[in-house]
C-alpha positions, 0 to 999 in steps of 0.5 A: 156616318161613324165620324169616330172612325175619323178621329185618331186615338191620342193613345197610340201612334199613328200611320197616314196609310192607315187612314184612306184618302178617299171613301168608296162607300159613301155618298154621292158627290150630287147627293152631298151637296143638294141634300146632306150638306145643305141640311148639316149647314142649316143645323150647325148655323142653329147651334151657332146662333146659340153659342154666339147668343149665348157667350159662355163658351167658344170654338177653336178650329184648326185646319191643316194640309199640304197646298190643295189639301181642300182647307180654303173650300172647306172655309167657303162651303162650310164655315162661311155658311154661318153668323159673320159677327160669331165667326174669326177666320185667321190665314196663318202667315210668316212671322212678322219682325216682332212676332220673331222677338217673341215665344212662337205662340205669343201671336196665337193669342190675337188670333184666339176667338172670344166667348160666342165664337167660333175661330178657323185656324187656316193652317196654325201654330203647328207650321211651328213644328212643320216648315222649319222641320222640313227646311232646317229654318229653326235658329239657334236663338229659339232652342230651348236651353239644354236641348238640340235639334233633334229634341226639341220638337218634343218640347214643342209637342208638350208645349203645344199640348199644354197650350190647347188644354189651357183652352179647353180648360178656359172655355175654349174647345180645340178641334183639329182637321187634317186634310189627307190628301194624295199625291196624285191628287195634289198633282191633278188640283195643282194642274187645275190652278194653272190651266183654268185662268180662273184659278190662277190665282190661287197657285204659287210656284212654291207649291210645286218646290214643296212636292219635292219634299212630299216624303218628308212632310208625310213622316212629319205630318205622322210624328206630329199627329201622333204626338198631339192628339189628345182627349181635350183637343182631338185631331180628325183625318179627313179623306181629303181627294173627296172634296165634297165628302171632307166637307160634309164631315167637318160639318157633322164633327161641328156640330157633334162639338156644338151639340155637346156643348149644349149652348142655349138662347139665354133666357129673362129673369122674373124681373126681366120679364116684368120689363118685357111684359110692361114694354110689349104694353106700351108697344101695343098701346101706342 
């Protein structure tokens, strides 16, 4: 699998249409997760060992899409697989009162993980340029002087960047999911979450007032994309009505990420190891 032919290029703009929904030729869904996914896991919570063990550098990933876009399965098969104490999952919310008397990205910071992490971003500071684009939601209070509107998303596309090579700078790689998904088969997920009482829960009757903005969220979704993919924090475009096969590609761009940052089990000084050696006697002479 070329997982580069996921990866938008941060040079040119982009089209959702140019980027396919499903895959014909690809693994079977059985194949997936009896045989590539279970390997891939086990490959991605070793190299994850290492980064939590080492402690020089950490992960932020960013998941987004539309509702039953796939991001909380991919959380629960992928992500969850791995060393609870190395890994900060985050569910983006509405703002709190104070969060609002604030910059919007002032509250990213308590969700950022530390060195030997890996953070999960579910859905993340880019609501900031997408619901209140959408629905109007942007006050007045929070428009930067001399801009309007219609700027200002530019502006906050710049800042966004910004933010994300201050990261990457620091230590921090930034790794972006989009999950595409159609709309035929949001509609058929959304179904499933109203008549199978067992995932009843995980509907919400503003799921269905969203699809009426749908062309809306996919022009948005294109803009921003294209404005802030960029080397140090690339943005991937999963097929995302194959559940099972976006999976397995979030797992192999991790460990892609992690393999190039290369962490290693740290290691006993000389001096060290005349401690360790002297404690294994002792040990052994008890």
């Amino acid at each position: 699998m070329d997982i580069q032919s996921f990866r938008i290029d941060h040079k040119n703009g982009i089209r959702l249409d140019d980027y396919p929904t499903t895959i014909k030729d690809r693994p079977s869904d059985e194949t997936l997760q009896n045989e590539l996914i279970p390997e891939s896991v086990e490959r991605l919570k070793e190299l994850h060992w290492k980064l939590y063990a080492e402690a020089k550098k950490g992960v932020v990933v960013v998941l987004q899409a539309l509702d039953a876009g796939g991001k909380d399965e991919a959380i629960s098969y992928i992500f969850s697989n791995l060393n609870a104490q190395g890994l900060k999952t985050n569910a983006f919310q509405k703002p709190s009162d104070t969060e609002k008397k604030h910059d919007y990205l002032w509250r990213m910071h308590d969700l950022m993980p530390e060195r030997g992490q890996v953070g999960i971003l579910n859905r993340s500071h880019y609501e900031e340029v997408i619901a209140p684009r959408v629905h109007d939601l942007l006050g007045e209070e929070v428009i930067p002087d001399e801009e309007d509107k219609e700027s200002v998303w530019k502006v906050r596309y710049r800042q966004i960047n910004d933010f994300e090579q201050y990261l990457d700078e620091n230590g921090f790689k930034v790794i972006k999911f989009f999950f595409n998904v159609s709309k035929e088969v949001q509609r058929d997920r959304l179904l499933e979450r109203l008549k199978d009482p067992s995932k009843n829960w995980e509907f919400s009757f503003n799921d269905v007032e969203e699809r009426k903005h749908w062309d809306d969220y996919q022009d948005i979704f294109e803009d921003m994309l294209s404005n802030t993919a960029s080397k140090h924090a690339p943005w991937f475009v999963l097929p995302a009505d194959d559940d099972w096969y976006a999976r397995y590609i979030v797992s192999m761009i991790m460990i892609d990420v992690l393999e190039d940052i290369d962490p290693q089990f740290p290691t006993f000084s000389e001096d060290e190891q005349e401690r360790i050696d002297e404690a294994i006697q002792t040990l052994e002479n008890e």
